[in-house]
C-alpha positions as CSV (number, residue, x, y, z in Angstrom):
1,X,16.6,-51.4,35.9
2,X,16.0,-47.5,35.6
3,X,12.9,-46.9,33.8
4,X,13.6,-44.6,30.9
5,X,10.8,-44.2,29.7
6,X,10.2,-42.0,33.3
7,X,13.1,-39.7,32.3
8,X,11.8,-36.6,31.7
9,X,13.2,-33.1,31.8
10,X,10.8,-30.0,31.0
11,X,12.2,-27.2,29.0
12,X,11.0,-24.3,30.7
13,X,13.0,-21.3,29.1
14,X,12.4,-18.1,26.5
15,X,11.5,-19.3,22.9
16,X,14.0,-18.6,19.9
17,X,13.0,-16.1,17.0
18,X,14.8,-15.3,14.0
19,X,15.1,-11.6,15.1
20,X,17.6,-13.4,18.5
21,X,19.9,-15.3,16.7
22,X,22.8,-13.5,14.3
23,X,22.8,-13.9,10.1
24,X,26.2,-15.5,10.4
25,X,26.0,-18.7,12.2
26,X,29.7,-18.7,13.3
27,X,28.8,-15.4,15.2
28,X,25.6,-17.6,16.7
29,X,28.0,-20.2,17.7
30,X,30.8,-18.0,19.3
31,X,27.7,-16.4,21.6
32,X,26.3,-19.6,22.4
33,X,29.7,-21.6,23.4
34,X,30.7,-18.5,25.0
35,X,27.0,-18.1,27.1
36,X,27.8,-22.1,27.7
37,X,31.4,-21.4,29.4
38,X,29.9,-18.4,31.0
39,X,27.3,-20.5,33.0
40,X,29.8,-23.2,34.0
41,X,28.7,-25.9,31.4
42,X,31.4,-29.1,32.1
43,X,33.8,-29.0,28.9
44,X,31.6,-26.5,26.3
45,X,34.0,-26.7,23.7
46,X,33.5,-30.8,23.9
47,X,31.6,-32.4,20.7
48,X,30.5,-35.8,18.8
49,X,32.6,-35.6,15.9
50,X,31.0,-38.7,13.3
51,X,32.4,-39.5,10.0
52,X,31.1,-43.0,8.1
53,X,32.9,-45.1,5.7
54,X,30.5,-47.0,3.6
55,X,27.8,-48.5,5.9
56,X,30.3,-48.1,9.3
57,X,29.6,-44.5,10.7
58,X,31.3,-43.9,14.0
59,X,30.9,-41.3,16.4
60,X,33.0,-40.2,19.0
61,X,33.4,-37.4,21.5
62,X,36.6,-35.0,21.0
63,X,37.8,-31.7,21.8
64,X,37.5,-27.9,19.6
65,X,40.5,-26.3,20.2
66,X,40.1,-23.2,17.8
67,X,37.5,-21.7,15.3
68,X,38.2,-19.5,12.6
69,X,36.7,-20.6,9.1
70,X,35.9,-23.8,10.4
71,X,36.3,-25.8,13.3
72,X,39.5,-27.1,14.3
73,X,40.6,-30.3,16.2
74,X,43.8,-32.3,17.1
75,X,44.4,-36.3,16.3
76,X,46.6,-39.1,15.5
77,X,45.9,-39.3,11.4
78,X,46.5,-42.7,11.4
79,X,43.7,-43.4,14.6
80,X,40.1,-44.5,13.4
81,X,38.8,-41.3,12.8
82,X,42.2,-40.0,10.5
83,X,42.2,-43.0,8.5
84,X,37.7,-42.7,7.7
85,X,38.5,-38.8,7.4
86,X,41.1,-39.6,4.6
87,X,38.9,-41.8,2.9
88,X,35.8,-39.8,3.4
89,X,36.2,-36.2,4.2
90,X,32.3,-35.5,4.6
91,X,31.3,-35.3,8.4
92,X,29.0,-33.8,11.1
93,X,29.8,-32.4,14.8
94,X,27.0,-32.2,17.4
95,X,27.9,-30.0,20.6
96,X,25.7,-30.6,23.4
97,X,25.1,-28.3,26.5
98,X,22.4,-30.4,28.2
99,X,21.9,-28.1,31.3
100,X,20.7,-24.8,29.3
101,X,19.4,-27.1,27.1
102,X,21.1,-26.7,23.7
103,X,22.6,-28.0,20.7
104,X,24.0,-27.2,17.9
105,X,24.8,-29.4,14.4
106,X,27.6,-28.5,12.2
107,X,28.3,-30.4,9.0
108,X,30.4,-29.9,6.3
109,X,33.9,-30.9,4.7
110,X,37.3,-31.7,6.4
111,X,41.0,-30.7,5.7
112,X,43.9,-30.9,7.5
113,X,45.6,-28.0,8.4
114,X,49.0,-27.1,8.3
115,X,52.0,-28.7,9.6
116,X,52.9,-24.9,11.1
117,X,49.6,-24.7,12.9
118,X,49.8,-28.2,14.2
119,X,53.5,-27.2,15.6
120,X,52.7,-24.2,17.5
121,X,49.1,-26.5,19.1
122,X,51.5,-29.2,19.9
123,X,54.2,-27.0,21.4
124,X,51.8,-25.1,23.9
125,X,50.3,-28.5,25.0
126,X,51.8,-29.8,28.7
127,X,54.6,-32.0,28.5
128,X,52.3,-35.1,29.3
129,X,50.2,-34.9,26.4
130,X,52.7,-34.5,23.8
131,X,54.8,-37.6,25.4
132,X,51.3,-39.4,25.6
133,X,50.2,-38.2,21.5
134,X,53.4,-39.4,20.6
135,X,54.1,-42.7,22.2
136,X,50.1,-43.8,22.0
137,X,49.4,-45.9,19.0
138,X,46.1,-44.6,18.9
139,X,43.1,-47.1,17.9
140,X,45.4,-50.2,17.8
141,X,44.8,-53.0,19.9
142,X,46.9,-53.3,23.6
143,X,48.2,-56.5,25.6
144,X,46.7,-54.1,28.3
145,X,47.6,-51.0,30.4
146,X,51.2,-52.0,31.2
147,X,51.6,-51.8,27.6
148,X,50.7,-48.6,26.7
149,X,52.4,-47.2,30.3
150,X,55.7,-48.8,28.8
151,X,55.6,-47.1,25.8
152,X,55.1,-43.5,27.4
153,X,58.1,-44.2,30.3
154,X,60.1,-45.3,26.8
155,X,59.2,-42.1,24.7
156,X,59.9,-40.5,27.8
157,X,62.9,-41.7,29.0
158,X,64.5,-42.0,25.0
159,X,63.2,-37.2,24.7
160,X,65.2,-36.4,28.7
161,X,65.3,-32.9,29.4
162,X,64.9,-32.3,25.2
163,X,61.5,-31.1,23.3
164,X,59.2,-33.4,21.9
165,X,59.0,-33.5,18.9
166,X,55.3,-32.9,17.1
167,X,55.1,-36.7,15.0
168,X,54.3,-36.6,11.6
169,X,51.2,-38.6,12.0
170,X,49.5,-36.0,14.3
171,X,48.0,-33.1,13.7
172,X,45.0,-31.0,12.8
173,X,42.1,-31.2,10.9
174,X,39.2,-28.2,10.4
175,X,36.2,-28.8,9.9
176,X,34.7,-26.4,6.9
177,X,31.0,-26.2,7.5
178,X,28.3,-25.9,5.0
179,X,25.0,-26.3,7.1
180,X,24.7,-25.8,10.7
181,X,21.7,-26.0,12.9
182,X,20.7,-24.4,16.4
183,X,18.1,-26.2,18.3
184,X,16.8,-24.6,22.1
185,X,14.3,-26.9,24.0
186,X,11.2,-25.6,25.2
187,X,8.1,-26.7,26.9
188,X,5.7,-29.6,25.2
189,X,8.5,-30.3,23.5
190,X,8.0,-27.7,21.0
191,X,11.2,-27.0,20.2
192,X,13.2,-23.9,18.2
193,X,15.1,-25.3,15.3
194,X,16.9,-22.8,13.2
195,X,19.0,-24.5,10.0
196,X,21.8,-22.1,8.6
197,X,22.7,-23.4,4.8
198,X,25.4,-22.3,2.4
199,X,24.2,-20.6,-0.8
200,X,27.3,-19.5,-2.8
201,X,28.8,-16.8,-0.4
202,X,25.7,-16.0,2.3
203,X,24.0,-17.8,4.7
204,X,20.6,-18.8,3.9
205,X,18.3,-19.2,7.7
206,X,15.2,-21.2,7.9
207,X,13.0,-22.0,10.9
208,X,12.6,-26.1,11.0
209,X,9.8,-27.5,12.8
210,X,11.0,-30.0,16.1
């Protein structure tokens, strides 16, 4: 059995003041994913997207594919995660970039973009992935791997040579964010916690103890 309790990583890097991070938190976030891909960080734009229905909150991790007023990400509305978003719009993202030891929080309200902007994602994807969004009956139970290999070959076989066609029932959503927080580990775990909130049309920035 590993002994967790042994696990133990010191954060041994430059404190955080207010006077290092920008007033706009999507500015913050655009450096630090950028400095994340920049220092070879496996899959920066990969995050914990959670969203709760009643007293079930699940969490799982996905994919950012663009940022502009919010944060936007591809799914199957009718998986898991469309059908608690439809019912409950209110949700949180946590990206993760262990090895330079940050994080950053997002939360805030999402809304499905529009069908136009979930063409054009769906018609730059490779051919694979749009047979595979399209044939995959995302979230719903399987006889097992044969299964869901069958119903690829079948989509597959049924398009030829022709485009796929982007189904209804995928698409994007964008996260519209309201709060955000930027954490950077340091040593004795003293962390740097920075929260960025909403207030009408600016940004208000706090420091937030660890």
């Amino acid at each position: 059995m590993t002994d967790f309790d042994a696990l133990r990583t010191e954060y041994d890097i430059p404190g955080l003041e207010r006077s290092d991070i920008s007033s706009n938190p999507f500015v913050q976030f655009r450096a630090w994913i950028e400095d994340a891909a920049e220092r070879e960080v496996p899959e920066p734009n990969a995050f914990v997207l959670a969203t709760s229905v009643s007293d079930h909150p699940k969490a799982r991790a996905i994919l950012l594919k663009r940022v502009d007023h919010g944060f936007v990400f591809f799914t199957n509305y009718r998986s898991d995660k469309g059908q608690q978003i439809a019912e409950n719009p209110l949700a949180a993202m946590c990206f993760a970039w262990l090895p330079i030891h940050r994080q950053v929080r997002i939360e805030g309200t999402i809304e499905r973009i529009s069908g136009e902007e979930s063409d054009e994602y769906f018609a730059s994807r490779p051919r694979g992935a749009q047979i595979a969004s399209a044939a995959s009956p995302q979230s719903r139970q399987l006889a097992d791997r044969a299964e869901l290999q069958q119903l690829f070959m079948d989509l597959a076989e049924s398009v030829g040579s022709g485009p796929v066609v982007r189904p209804a029932w995928w698409g994007g959503f964008r996260l519209v964010p309201d709060r955000f927080e930027f954490w950077q580990g340091q040593r004795n775990r003293l962390h740097d916690r920075f929260v960025y909130e909403l207030s009408d049309v600016t940004w208000a920035v706090r420091r937030l103890a660890p």
